[in-house]
N, C-alpha and C positions, 0 to 999 in steps of 0.2 A: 140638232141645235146645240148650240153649246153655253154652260153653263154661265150662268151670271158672275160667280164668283171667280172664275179661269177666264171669263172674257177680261171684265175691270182688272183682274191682273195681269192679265197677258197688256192691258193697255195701257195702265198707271202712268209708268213714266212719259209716252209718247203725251196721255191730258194734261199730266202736271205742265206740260211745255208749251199746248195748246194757247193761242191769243183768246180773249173773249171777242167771239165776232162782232157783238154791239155793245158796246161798252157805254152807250147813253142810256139803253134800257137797263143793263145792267145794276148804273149807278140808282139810276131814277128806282129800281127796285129795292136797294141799300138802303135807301132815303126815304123811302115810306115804310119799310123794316123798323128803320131806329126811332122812327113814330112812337112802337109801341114796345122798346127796350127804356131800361133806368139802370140805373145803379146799382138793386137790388134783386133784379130779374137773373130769374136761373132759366136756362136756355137749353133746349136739346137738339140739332141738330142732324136730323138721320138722311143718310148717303151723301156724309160732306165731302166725300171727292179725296180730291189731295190737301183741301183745306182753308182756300183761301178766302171765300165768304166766312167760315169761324172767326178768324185771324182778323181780317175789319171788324167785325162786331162786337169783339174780344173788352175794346176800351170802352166802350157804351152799358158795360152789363156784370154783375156779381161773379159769372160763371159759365162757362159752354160747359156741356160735352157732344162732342161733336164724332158720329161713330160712320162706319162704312162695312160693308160687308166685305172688304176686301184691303187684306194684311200691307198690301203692296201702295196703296190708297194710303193709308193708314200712318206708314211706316215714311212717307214724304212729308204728310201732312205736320208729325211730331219734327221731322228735319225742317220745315218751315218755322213750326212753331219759335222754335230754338231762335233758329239765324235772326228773325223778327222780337226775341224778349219777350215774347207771349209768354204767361205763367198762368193766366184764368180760363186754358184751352185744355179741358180733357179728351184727349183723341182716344179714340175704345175700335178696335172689330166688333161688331155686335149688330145682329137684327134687332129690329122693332121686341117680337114675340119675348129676345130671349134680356131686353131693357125692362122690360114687366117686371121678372122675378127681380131687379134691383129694389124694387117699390120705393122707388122715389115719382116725385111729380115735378110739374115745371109751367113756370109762368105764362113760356112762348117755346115753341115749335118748330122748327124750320125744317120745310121738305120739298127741297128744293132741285128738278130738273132730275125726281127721280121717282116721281108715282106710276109715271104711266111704264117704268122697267117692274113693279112688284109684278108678281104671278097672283097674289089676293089683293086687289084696292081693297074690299070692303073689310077684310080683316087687319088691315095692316091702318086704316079709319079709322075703326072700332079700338084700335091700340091706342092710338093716337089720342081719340079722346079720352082713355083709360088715363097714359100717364098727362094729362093736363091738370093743376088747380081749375076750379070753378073758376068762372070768368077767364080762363085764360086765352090764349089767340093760337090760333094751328094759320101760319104762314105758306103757302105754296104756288109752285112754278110748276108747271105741268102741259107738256106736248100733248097736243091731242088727235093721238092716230089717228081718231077716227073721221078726224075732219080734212085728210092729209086727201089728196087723190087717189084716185084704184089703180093710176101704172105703180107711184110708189110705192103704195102698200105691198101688189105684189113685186115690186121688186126687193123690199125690206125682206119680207115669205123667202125670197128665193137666196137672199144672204144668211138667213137664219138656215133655211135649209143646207146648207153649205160649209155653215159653220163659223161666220164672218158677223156674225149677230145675234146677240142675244134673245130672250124673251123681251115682247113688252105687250103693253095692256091695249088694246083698241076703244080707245075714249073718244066720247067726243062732249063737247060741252056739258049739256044738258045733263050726262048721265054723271060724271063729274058732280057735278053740284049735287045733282039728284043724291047721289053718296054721302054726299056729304051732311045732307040735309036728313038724310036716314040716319047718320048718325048720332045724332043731335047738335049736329052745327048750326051755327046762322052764320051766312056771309053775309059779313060789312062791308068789302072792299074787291069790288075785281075789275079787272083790269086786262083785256085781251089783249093781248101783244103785237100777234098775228093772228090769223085767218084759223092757225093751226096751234095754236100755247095761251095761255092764261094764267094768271098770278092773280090768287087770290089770298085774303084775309077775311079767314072766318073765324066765332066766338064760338066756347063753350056754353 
């Protein structure tokens, strides 16, 4: 299987170019986001991609930092920034684990289209509600393999076997929340998309 960090980089530029397939849900997810951004909210952002959910949020909020485990991700995301006048966009390389040792915290959360890729949901959770303020909101979009069908699952098995795909988590609903709810979240807001993904807003 090959590695998380040599996939999204081996893939960077081909996503950065990528359309959003549904661009209704999309927005409609932006839109109940900035629900709960101000002026004065500090915002984290982990597996932003090449960046461009930061980049919208950017004028709604104090502050992103918006990190990705992958230099290539990363290094587009700051070339957006730029071209676009973004200045309250901090783009970082950086996991969950290794944002801890900054001991900063943050008002809202965004983790977005990238939980069910972690290899630990429940610690990468337990992180999550570490750097939050009290009261703050952990935002998420989350595929849920586990609701996917059994030819594509194993056909996902047999792309990862091969080398063509990453790790990812095998979720499904229930145990999603279930995590969440272990970690001491409360969901306020969810929202299934499809059959197979969910966006939720939960509270610390």
């Amino acid at each position: 299987m090959i590695g998380s960090k040599v996939f999204w980089n081996k893939s960077a530029i081909k996503y950065a170019k990528t359309a959003i397939k549904d661009i209704k849900t999309y927005q409609k997810k932006l839109s109940i986001t900035q629900q709960y951004l101000n002026k004065e909210s500090e915002v984290l952002e982990f597996g932003c991609g090449s960046g461009g959910t930061a980049i919208i949020h950017a004028p709604f909020v104090k502050q992103i930092v918006a990190t990705d485990i992958s230099e290539k991700m990363i290094e587009i995301a700051k070339n957006k920034a730029i071209e676009c006048n973004v200045k309250n966009v901090i783009f970082r390389q950086n996991t969950l684990d290794e944002l801890i040792l900054h001991n900063q915290d943050y008002d809202v959360i965004l983790g977005l289209n990238v939980i069910h890729l972690l290899e630990d949901v429940d610690n990468s959770i337990n992180y999550v509600y570490k750097l939050l303020k009290n009261n703050g909101v952990f935002i998420s979009s989350t595929s849920l393999i586990g609701e996917v069908n059994l030819v594509l699952r194993l056909l996902l098995s047999l792309m990862q076997f091969i080398g063509l795909a990453p790790y990812v988590s095998v979720l499904t609903k229930n145990q999603f929340i279930s995590k969440l709810n272990k970690a001491g979240f409360s969901v306020e807001f969810e929202w299934q998309t499809s059959s197979e993904s969910i966006f939720i807003v939960a509270k610390k």
